[in-house]
N, C-alpha and C positions, 0 to 999 in steps of 0.2 A: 491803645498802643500795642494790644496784642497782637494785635493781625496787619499792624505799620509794615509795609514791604520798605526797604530803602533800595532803590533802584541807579544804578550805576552804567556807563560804557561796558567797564571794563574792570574786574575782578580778579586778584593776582591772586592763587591757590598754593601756598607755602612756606614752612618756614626757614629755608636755609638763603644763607647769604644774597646768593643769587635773585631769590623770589625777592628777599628785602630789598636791595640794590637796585633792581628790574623796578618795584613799586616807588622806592624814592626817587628814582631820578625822573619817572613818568607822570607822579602825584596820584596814583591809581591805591587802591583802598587793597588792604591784603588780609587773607584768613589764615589760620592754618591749626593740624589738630597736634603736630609733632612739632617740639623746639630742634630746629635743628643747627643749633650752635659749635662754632667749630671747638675744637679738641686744642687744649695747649699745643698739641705734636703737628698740628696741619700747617701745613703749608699754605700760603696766599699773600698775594701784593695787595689787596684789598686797602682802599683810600680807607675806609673807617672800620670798626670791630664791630660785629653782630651787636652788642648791646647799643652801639651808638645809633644804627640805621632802626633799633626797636624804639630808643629814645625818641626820635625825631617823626618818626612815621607816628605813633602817638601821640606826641605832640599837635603833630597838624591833624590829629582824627583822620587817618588812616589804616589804626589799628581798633575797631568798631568792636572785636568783642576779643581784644587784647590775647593772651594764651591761655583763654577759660575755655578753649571749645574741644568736647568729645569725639565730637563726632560730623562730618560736612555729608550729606547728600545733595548727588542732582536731579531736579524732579523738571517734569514736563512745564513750556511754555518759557525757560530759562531762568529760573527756581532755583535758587540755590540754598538749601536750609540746612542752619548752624544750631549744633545743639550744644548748650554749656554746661559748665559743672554742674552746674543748679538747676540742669532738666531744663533751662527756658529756653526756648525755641525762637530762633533771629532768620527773617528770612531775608533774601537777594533779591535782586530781578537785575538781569544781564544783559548786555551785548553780547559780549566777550568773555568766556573765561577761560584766560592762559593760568597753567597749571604746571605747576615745579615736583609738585610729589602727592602721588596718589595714596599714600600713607593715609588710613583713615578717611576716604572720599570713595562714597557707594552713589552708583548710578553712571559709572565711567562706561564705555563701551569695553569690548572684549580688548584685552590689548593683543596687536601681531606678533607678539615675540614678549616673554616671561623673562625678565631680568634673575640668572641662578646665581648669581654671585654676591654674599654679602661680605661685610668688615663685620669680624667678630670683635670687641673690645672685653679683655677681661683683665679686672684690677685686682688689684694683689697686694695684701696687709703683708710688707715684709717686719719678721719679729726680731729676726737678726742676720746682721749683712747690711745695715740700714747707711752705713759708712765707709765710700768707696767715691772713684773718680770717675764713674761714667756717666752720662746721661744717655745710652742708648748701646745696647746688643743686637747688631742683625745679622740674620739669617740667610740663604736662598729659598728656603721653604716657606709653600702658601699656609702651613700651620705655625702658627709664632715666627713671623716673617718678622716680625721689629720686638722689643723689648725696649719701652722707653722708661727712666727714673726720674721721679720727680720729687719736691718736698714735700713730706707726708704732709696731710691737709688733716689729721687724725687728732684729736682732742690730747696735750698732755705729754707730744710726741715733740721735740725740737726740733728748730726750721732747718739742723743743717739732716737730718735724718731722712734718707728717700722710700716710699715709695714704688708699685711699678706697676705699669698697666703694658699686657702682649697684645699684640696686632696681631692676626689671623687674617686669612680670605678664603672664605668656605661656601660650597654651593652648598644650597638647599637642603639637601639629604644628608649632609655631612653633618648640618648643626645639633644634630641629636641622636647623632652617633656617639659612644662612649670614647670610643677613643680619637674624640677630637672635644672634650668636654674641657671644663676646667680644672679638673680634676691631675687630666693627664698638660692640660696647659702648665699648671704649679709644676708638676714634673718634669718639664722641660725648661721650664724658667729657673726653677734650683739648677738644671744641670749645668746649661748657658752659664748661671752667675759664677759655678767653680770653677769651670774652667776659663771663665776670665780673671780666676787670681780672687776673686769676691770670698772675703770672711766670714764668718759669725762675731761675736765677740771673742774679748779675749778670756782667754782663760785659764790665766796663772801662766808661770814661767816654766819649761821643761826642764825637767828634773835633770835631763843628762847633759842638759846645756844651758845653764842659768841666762846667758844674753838673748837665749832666745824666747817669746812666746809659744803658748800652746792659746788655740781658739776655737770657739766651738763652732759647729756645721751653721750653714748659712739656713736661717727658717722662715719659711713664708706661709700664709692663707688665705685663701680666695678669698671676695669678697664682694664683687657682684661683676656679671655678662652684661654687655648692651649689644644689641644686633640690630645692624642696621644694611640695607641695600646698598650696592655699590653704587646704583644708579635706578630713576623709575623706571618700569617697563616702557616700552616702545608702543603708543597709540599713534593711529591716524586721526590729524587733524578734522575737524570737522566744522561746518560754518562758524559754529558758535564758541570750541573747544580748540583752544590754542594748545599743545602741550609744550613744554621751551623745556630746550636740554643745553641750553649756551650756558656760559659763566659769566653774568654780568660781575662787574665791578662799579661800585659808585665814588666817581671822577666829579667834583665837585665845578670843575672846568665845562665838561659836559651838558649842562643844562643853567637853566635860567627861570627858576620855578619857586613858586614859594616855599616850597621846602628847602630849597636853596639858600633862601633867605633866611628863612630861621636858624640853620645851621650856622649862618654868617653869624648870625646875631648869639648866639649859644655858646661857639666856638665849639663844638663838639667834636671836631677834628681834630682838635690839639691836643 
């Protein structure tokens, strides 16, 4: 079994929406080395959520070596080897492999154009200020262009208490630059949150005005970056190498497949 090739048309290379969507509605088998699951904040009309189209494509053994894989190469003769957590090596053999994101996939050709633009995401342990009526601060600027709050997801923390993760869009050079770190992201998200009126707690009544409170400053701490491309670079296709930059959505109306079926049968759209 070690040297079993499974041999396919057609090979979908990814793991965002699109790649899933693209594979379920075609019945084509999908790899991929990065989850790329949408974000509470994103936006899409999307008939089903990332987890449902991961449900279903598993279901039907279209997801062959699930989200265990490190690492994709493509090697000569249409070769495509998948390496997993556990070091075991799964290989392909192709027609076709259309490709969503080169994240993690060696042996691609040169691409004509370098994508500079990525979505910085950096989340923020607020310690006080947790209690307020926004769900969202924006900006015009590509540094902390959005400030979305959410319900802390934090062990201990109560569900009406938020949360806050900054949107950024930063090229290349900018990400490890200091003043566009997280550092100085905390520092503009404190600023954002006073002068929307955002508190700390309270703290005691004013001495000079009993009706009134006193509260202390609003505090936050970083608590981890994700950086991600805006989009894959730009390759040229090539006989065997699809690369697809469309937004599929899966439209249950749209096809008549056995994955179709199973979702019927599942209800996994509901």
């Amino acid at each position: 079994m070690r040297d079993h090739v499974y041999e396919y048309d057609e090979v979908v290379v990814g793991g965002s929406v699109s790649a899933l969507a693209y594979a379920f509605l075609n019945s084509k088998p999908v790899v991929f080395t990065t989850v790329k699951k949408p974000y509470f904040f994103d936006a899409g009309d999307h008939t089903f959520p990332w987890e449902n189209l991961v449900f279903a494509l598993n279901l039907s053994g279209l997801m062959p070596c699930a989200d265990n894989i490190t690492k994709l190469r493509i090697d000569e003769d249409n070769i495509l080897k998948a390496v997993t957590q556990n070091s075991r090596l799964i290989k392909f053999k192709f027609d076709e492999l259309r490709i969503f994101d080169d994240e993690g996939v060696e042996g691609l050709p040169v691409p004509t154009k370098e994508e500079q633009q990525y979505r910085v995401l950096d989340w923020i342990n607020v310690k006080s200020g947790m209690t307020h009526e926004y769900d969202i601060l924006e900006t015009e600027d590509d540094f902390v262009n959005k400030v979305y709050f959410y319900p802390s997801l934090r062990d201990s923390v109560p569900l009406n208490k938020k949360d806050a993760v900054a949107l950024s869009f930063l090229c290349k050079d900018q990400i490890n630059q200091f003043e566009y770190s997280d550092t100085y992201v905390r520092f503009k998200v404190l600023d954002m949150m006073k002068k929307a009126g955002i508190r700390g707690a309270r703290n005691g009544r004013d001495t000079l005005n009993p009706d009134k409170y006193k509260y202390y400053a609003v505090k936050a701490e970083t608590s981890h970056r994700d950086v991600q491309k805006v989009k894959m670079d730009l390759y040229q296709n090539t006989d065997t190498l699809k690369f697809d930059y469309k937004d599929y959505k899966a439209n249950v109306t749209e096809h008549n497949s056995q994955l179709m079926k199973i979702n019927n049968m599942l209800s996994i759209g509901n």
